[in-house]
ROSEFI-195407 format. One record per residue: x, y, z of N, C-alpha, C in turn. Coordinates in steps of 0.1 Angstrom, whole numbers, plus 5000, padded with zeros to 4 digits. Example, Ala and Ser with C-alpha at 12.3 -4.5 7.8 and 13.67 -1.06 7.14 Angstrom:
<fitis>
513249435078512349555078513249675078512849785071513749895071512950005079
</fitis>
This chain:
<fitis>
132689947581133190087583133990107595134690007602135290017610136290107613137190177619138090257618137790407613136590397611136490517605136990707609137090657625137490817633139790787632139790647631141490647633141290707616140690707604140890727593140990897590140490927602140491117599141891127596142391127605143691157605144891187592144391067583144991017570144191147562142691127563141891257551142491347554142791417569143891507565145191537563145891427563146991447557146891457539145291357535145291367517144791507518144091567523143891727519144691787515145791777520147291867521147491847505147391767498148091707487146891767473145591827483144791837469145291987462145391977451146292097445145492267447145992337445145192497450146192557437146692517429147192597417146092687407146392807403145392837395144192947404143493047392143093107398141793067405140793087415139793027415138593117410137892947405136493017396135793097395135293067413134193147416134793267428135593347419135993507422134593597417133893627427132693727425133593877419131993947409133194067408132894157419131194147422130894227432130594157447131094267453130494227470128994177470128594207461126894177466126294047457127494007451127493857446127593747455127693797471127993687480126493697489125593737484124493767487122793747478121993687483120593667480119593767482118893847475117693927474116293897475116193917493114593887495113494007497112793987490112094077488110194107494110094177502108694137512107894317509106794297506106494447501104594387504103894477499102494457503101694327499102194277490101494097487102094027496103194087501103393977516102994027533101994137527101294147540101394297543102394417541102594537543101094627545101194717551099994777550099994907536101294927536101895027524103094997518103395067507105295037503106295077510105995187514106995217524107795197533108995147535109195107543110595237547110495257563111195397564112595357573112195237585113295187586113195057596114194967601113694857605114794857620114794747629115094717642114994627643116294537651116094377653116294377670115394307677114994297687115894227695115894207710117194087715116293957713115393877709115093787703115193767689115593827681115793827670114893867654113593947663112493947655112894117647112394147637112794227629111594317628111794457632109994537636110694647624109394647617109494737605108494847608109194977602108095097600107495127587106395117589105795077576104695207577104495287568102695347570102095327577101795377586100695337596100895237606101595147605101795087613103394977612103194947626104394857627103994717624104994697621105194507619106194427623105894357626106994197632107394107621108594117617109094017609109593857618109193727612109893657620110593567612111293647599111793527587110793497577109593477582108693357574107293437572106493527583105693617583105493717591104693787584103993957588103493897601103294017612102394047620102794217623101194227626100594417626100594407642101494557645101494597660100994697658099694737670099294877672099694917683099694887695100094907708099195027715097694947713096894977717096195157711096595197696095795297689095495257680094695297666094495227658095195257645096295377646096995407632098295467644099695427632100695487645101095627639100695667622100995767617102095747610102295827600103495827594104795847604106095707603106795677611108295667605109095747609110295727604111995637604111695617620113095567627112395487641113495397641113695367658114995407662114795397674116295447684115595367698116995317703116795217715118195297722117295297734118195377742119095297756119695357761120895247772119895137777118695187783117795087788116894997782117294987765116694867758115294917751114895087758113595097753113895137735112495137731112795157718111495307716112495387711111795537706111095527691109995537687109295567678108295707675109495817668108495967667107995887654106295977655105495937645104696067638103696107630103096187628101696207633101496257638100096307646099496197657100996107663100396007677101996027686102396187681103296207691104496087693105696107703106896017704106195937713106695747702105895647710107495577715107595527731108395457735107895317739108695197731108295077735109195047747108494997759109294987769109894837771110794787778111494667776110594557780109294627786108494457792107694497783107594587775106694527760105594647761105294747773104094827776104794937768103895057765104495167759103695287764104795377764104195537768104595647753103395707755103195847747103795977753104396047745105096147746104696277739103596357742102996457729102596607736101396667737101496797741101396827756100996707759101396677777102696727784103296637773104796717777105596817772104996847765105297017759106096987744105896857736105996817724105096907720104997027708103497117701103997007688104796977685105196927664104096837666103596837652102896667648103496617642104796667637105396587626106496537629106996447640107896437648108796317636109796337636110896247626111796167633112496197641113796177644113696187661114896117666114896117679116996057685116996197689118696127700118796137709119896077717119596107732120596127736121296247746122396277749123196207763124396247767124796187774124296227790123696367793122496347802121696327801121496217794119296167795118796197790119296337782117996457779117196377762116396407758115896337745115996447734116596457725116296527712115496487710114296567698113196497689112796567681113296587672113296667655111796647649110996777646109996747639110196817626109296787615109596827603108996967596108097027607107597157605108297277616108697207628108597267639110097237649111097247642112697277648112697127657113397107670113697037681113197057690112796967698112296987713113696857719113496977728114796897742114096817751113896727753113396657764114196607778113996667790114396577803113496527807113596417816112896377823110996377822110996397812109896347804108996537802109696597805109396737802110396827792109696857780110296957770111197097772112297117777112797217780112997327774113297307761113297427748112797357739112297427727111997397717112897517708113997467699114797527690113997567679114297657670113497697660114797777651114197847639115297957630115598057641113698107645114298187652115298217666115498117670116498097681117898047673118298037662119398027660119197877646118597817646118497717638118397717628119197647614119497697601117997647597117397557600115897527595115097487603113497457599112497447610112597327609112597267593112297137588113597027592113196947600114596857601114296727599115196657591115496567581116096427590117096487603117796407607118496457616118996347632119096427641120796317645121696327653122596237660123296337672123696267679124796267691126096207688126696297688128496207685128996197695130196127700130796087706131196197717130896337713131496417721130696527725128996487726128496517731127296607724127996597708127296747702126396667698125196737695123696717684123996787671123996727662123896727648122396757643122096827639120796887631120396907615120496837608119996837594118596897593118696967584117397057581117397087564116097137560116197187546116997337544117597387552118597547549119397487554119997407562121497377561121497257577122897287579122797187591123497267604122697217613122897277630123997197634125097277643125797167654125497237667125197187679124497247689126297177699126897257705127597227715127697317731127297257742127797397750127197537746126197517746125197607745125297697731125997637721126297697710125497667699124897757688124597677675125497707664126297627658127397677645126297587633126197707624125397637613126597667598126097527590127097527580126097527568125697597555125397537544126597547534125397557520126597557508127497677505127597807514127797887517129697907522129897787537130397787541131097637541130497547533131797387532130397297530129297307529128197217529128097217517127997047508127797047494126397087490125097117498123997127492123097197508122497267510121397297516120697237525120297147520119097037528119396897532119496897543120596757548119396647553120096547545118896437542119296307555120896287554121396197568122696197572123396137584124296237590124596107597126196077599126195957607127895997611128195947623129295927627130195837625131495817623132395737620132995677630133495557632134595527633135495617643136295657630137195737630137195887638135595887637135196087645134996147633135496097620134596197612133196177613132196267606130796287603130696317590129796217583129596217571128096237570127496367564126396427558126596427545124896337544124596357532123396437531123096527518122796597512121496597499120996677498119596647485120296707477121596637468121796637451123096737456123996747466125096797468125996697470125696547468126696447475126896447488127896437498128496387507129796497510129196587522130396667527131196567545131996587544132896507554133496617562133196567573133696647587134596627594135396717603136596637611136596747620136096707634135996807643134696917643134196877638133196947629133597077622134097047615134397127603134297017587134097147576133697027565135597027562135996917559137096887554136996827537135896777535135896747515134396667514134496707503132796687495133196517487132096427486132296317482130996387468131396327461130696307444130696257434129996267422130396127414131296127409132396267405133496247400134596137419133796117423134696027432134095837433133295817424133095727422130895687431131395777438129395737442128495747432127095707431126295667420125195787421125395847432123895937431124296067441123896147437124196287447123196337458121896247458121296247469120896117481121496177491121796037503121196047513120295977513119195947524119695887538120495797531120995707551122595687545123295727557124695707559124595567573125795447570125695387582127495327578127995267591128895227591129195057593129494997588130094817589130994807603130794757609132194737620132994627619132394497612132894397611133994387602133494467589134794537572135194647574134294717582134894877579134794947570133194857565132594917552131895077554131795117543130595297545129595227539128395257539127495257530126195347534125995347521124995467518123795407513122795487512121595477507121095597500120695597484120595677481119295707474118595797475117195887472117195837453117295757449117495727433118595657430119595617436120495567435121395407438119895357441120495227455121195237463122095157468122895157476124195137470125095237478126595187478127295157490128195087488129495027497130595037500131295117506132995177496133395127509134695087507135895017514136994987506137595127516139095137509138995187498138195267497137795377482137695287468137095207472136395097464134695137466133995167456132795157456131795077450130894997451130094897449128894917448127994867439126494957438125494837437124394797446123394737445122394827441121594777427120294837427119294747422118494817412117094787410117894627399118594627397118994587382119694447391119794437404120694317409119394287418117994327419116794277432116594327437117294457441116594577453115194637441114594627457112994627454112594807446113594917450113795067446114795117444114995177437116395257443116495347449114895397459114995497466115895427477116295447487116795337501116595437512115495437523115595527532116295447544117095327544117395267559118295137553119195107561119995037558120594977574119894887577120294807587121094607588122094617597123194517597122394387610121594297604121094217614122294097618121694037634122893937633123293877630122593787621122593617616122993667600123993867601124493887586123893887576122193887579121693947571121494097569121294167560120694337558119694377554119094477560117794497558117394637550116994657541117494777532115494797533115094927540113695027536113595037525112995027517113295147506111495187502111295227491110095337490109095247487109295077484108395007475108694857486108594867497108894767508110394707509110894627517111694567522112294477516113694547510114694447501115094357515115994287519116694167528117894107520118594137521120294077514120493927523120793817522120593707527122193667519123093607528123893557531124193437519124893437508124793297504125293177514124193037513124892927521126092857515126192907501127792867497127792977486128992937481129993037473129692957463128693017452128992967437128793037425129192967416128893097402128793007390127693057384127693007372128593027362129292957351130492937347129792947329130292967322129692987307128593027307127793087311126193137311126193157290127293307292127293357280128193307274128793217275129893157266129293087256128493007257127592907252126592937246125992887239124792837229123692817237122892797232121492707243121692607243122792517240122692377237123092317254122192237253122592167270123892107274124392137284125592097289125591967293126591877291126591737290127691687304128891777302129791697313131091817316131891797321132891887330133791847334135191847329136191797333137691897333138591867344139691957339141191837335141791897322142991847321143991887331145191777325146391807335147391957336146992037325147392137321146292217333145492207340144192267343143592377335143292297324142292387315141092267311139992407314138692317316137792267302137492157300137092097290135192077291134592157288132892127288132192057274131391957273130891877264128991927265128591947251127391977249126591897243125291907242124191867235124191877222124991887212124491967203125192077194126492137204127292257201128792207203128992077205130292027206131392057217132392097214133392027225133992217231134392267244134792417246135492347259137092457252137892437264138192577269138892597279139092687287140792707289140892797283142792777285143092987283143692967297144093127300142693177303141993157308140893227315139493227301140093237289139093237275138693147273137693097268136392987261136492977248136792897244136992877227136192707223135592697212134992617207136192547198136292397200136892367192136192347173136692417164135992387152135492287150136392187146136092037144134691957148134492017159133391957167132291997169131792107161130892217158129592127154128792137163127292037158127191887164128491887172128691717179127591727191127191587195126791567208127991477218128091527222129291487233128691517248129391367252128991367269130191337282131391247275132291217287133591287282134391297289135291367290136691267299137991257290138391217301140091247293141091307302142091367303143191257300144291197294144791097297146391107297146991237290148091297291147891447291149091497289149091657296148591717278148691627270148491667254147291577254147091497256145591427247144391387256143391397252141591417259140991327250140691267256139191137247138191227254137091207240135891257242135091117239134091097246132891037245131791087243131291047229130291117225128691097227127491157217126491087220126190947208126390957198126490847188127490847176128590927180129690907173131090807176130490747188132090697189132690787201134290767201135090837205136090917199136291047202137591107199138791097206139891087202140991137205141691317202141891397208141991527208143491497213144291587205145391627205145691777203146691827211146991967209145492077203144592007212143392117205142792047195143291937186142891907177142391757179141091727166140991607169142091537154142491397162143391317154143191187154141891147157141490957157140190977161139290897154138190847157137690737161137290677170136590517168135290497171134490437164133190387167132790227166131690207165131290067163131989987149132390107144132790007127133989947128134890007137136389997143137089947152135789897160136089857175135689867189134589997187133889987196132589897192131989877202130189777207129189877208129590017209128290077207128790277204128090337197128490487194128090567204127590577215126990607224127590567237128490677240129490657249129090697264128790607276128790707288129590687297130690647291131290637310132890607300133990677306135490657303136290677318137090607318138190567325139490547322140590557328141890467324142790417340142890337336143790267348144890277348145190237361146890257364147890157354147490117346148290097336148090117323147490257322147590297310146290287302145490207303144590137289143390257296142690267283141890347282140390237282139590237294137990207297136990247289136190187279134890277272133990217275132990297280131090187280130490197276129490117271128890207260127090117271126490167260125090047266125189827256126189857250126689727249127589667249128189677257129289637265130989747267131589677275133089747275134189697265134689847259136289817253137089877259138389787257139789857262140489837250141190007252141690067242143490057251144290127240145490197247145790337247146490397247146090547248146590627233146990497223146690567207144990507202144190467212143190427210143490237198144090217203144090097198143389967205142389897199141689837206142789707212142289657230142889567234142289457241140589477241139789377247137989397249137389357246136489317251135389257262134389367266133589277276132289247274131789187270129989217263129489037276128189047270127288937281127588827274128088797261128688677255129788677261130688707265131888687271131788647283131188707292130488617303130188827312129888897306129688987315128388987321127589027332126889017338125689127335125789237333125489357325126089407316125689447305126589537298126389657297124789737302124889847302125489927310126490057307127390107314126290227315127190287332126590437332127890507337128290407346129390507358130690417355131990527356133390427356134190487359135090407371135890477376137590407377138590417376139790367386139890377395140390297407140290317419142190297419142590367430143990387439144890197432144190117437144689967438144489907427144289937413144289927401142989877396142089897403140589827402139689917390138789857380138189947373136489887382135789997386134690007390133890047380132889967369131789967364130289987372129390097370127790117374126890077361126289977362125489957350124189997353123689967343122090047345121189927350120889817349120189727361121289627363122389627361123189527372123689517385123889667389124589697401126389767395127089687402128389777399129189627396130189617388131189517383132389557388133089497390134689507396135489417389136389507381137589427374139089467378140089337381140789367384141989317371143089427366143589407355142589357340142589267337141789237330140989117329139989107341139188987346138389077351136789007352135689097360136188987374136189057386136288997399135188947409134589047409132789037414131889117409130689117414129289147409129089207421128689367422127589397438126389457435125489337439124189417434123189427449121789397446121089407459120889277468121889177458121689057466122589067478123689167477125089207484124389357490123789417494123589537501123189617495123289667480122589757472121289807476120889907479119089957476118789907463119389957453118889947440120489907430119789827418120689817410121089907399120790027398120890117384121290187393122490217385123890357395124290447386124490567392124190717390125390757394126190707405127390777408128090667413129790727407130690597415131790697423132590697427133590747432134390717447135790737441136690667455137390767464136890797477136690907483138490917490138690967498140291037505140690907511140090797520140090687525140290557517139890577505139990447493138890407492137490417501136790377498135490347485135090297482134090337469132990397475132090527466130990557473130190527460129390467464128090467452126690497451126190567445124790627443123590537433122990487441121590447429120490517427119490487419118290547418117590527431116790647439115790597447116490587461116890667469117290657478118390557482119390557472120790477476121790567477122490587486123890607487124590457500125890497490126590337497127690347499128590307511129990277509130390157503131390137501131689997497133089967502133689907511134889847516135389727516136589677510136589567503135089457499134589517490133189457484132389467493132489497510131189507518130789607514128989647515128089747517127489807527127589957526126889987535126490087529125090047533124090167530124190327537123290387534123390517538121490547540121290567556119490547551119290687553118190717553117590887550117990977538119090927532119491067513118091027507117591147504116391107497116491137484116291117473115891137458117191057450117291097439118390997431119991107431120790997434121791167434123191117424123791237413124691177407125991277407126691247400127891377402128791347416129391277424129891247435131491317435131791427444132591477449132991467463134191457465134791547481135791637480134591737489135991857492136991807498138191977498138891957508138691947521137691927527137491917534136591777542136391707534136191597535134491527532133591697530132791657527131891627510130391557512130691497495129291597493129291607480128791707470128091637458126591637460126191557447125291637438124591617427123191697428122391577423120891597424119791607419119391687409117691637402116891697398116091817404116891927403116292057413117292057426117992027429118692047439120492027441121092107446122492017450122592017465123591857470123691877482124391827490124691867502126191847508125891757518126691627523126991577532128191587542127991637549129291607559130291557564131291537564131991447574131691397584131291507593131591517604130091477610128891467603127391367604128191237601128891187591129091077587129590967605130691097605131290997619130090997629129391087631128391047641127590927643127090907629125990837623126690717628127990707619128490547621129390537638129090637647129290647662128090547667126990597657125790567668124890687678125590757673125190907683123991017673123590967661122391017650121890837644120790907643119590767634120190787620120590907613120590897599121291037597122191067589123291187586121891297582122691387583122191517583122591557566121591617562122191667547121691837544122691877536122292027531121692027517120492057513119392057505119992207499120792267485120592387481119992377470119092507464117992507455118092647450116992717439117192837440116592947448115992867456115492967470116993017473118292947473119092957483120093047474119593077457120293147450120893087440120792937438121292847429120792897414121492967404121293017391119892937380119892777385119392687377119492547386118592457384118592327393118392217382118592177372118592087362119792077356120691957360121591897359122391777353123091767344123391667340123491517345123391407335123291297342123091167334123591027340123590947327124690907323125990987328127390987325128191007334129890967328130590977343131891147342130591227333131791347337130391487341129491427348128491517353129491597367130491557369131391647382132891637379133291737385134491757392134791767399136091797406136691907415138191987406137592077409139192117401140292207407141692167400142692217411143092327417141892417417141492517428140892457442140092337443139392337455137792297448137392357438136192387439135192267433134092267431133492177431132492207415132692127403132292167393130892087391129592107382128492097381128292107369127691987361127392047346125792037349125292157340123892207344123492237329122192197329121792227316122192367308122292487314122692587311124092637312124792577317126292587321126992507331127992587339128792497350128492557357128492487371128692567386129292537392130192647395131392617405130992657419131492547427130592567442132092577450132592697455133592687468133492657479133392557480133292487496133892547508
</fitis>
């Protein structure tokens, strides 16, 4: 493996050359297709369903308000905070203020502040707080503390003493308040059930449905961006402010899903809105694009009282029945024919030169892909078919399960051959053609070469002098080489029409039964056996690969240089950029990515046995035949 870091250089210059024609596969329709649904509610520890809203710490730990008490998320498990009482009361919000502390109003244990060394102080009739039903909390640009209770208007807080308490009767559209903010210009925003307060400069201007407010009772209220304020409403939609004034009502004749909206928040990263809605799930709009997660895609409710943006791009959605969590997919993939297909299991994956994709079944025969549609070829209705292999821009050999081969032309099949004709066995796994044209077949009793009207031109069986005849894997290589994987031989190498050498484990092999062959951006061979083999192979040397653990088949590389196999229950990525290390000397053994359906993988049972269990196709993407369909993985 010598040269291996002067060889970067070349993989990227072959990148350049890998085609990007065509649309790509895995185009999600929705935003929230790029995302996993974790779901944590009282069997994972909660004290109740509720979850009202959450806070991610500067260490990264995630404290939820739950009924009665707080909790510590750390990814993996619950832990119960009391901070020294024994219930914290019905709890609605945090707010962390310039100095890192964190404000928690609660119901009947008064405003609790967690202080930055972790101690906490109480805030209740001491300091001229009378509410028990304290909701909400803001804080202005003098220090002073809002704190909204839900029977009992606002109390103003300085300096840890209540200066007014706001009420109707002093001017306040309601007693009950829902939700409280500070905008950028100093005013307090008041949501209540009779309408909503703006407090400026000693002023109160109150708006209901009266005067520009889509509904009465203001449920949440958030600032923009931009300086608008967007309140939402119980079943009036979404009135929009500008200066504070209402400037237009959002509703479902504008594409939102629900007319009552619990949490308004803003994206900074997209410059997404999103909402949360009292029955509704959540939506997403960007660029007057709206997008709807609910009960029907894993959110745990569709009530949503909280909608928070953690760092590591996860989201944290409250809702009425515990804590949905939106998790990042670690790749980009999609399942490909789910509904196109039959139940019949998926055998192999290939794309023609036309790039239109060709899938082989168990059972339901041959489906290509041409103009974005899935069509079953008639002819082939009830076949078992497993290899696939492309050989002009008009004609596809299929390798079947005990029929022989096809030749397909224009859609159509137009030649058959089997054992009566010229093949050594009806049971095809592995096709090839070489750089001069002839067509490779393996069967499990030996090799034929055909030409590409399928005319037979040779023979390879263990009477002839082959070494193995069972075939699994077959490939062309760049320098006109055909690479045979047999099932206990190892791998065969023929050059033109002579076998040249034999590599089995007497030559560096782990194991002799091979699962994957393939000739990576470098020329190299990569091959996979049963049982912890992966292998380079450079001019006939071996080199092993130690630590890949389980049997891996399907062998790809991205454009980017890294390789893509799967397993039984798993697919998984190797790196480049481990590889150079490893063969630096600077790691004991490469680093690998393990994906599963923890990670959102549709299904983990994968084809195998044959040499069209993978692609890559001339999008980029990385194809998977899976018992239930394809998966296209965007690297």
């Amino acid at each position: 493996m010598k040269g291996y870091k002067k060889l970067l250089a070349l993989s990227v210059f072959m990148v350049i050359a890998f085609p990007s024609l065509g649309q790509s596969i895995v185009n999600y329709e929705s935003y929230f297709d790029n995302y996993l649904v974790r779901n944590i509610d009282r069997e994972d520890g909660l004290y109740r369903d509720e979850v009202y809203d959450t806070y991610q710490d500067s260490l990264g730990f995630i404290w939820i308000a739950n009924y009665a008490f707080l909790f510590r998320y750390d990814g993996i498990t619950l832990k119960q905070y009391q901070y020294d009482i024994d219930r914290m009361g019905v709890f609605t919000e945090f707010k962390e203020d310039n100095s890192g502390n964190v404000w928690i109003p609660g119901t009947g244990q008064g405003l609790r502040r967690i202080n930055s060394d972790k101690s906490s102080t109480t805030y209740d009739e001491s300091n001229g707080i009378t509410g028990t039903s304290l909701r909400n909390v803001a804080f202005t640009k003098g220090d002073s503390v809002v704190i909204g209770d839900f029977l009992n208007g606002i109390f103003i807080m300085h300096e840890d003493t209540v200066l007014t308490n706001l009420k109707v009767e002093n001017g306040l559209a309601g007693n009950r308040v829902y939700k409280i903010i500070n905008d950028s210009k100093n005013r307090i925003w008041v949501g209540t059930d009779k309408g909503l307060s703006i407090l400026y400069k000693n002023e109160i201007i109150n708006f209901d449905s009266n005067n520009g407010l889509g509904e009465n009772s203001v449920l949440s209220i958030y600032e923009m961006q931009n300086g608008e304020v967007w309140v939402g409403t119980d079943g009036g939609g979404i009135t929009i402010f500008s200066d504070y004034k209402p400037k237009e009502n959002l509703d479902l004749s504008d594409g939102i899903n629900y007319m009552s909206t619990e949490f308004i928040t803003e994206r900074i990263s997209d410059k997404s809105i999103w909402l949360g809605h009292s029955g509704g799930g959540i939506d997403k709009i960007t660029e007057n694009k709206v997008e709807n997660l609910s009960t029907e895609n894993g959110l745990l409710s569709d009530y949503v009282s909280s909608i928070k943006f953690g760092e590591a791009g996860n989201i944290y959605v409250g809702t009425e029945f515990g804590l949905s969590i939106l998790i990042p997919k670690k790749m980009k993939f999609k399942p490909v024919l789910d509904d196109d297909f039959s139940n019949a299991a998926i055998n192999g994956v290939a794309e023609d030169l036309n790039n239109n994709l060709w899938v082989t079944t168990a059972g339901d025969g041959i489906y290509v892909n041409q103009n974005s549609k899935w069509k079953q070829l008639p002819s082939t209705q009830n076949l078992g078919a497993l290899t696939i292999l492309p050989i002009t821009s008009e004609k596809i050999i299929i390798g079947t399960v005990g029929d022989g081969i096809y030749l397909i032309e224009n859609d159509e099949v137009v030649k058959r051959v089997n054992s009566e004709n010229g093949l050594l066995g009806d049971e095809i796994t592995c096709l090839a053609q070489d750089l001069y044209n002839n067509v490779w077949v393996g069967t499990f009793y030996g090799i034929a070469v055909f030409d590409t009207n399928l005319q037979k031109l040779q023979s390879f069986t263990e009477e002839s002098g082959l070494p193995g005849q069972e075939c699994l894997q077959m490939i062309s290589d760049k320098k006109g080489n055909v690479w045979v994987g047999t099932l206990n031989d190892g791998i065969l190498k023929f050059k033109e029409d002579k076998l040249v050498s034999q590599i089995d484990t007497s030559n560096g092999l782990v194991n002799n039964r091979i699962f994957g062959l393939y000739e990576n951006i470098k020329g190299e061979i990569v091959a996979t056996t049963i049982d912890y083999g992966f292998h380079f192979i450079e001019n006939e040397k071996v080199t092993p690969i130690p630590g890949i653990p389980d049997t891996f088949v399907g062998i790809n590389q991205d454009k980017f240089g890294d390789y893509w196999f799967t397993s039984n229950g798993f697919i998984v990525k190797l790196e480049e950029k481990d590889l150079e290390l490893y063969f630096d000397g600077e790691i004991t053994r490469p680093l690998y990515k393990k994906y599963t359906t923890e990670d959102g993988l549709p299904q983990t049972r994968f084809a195998y046995g044959n040499s069209s269990v993978s692609e890559i196709s001339s999008t980029g993407e990385i194809l998977f035949a899976a018992k239930k369909g394809i998966i296209a993985i965007d690297p």
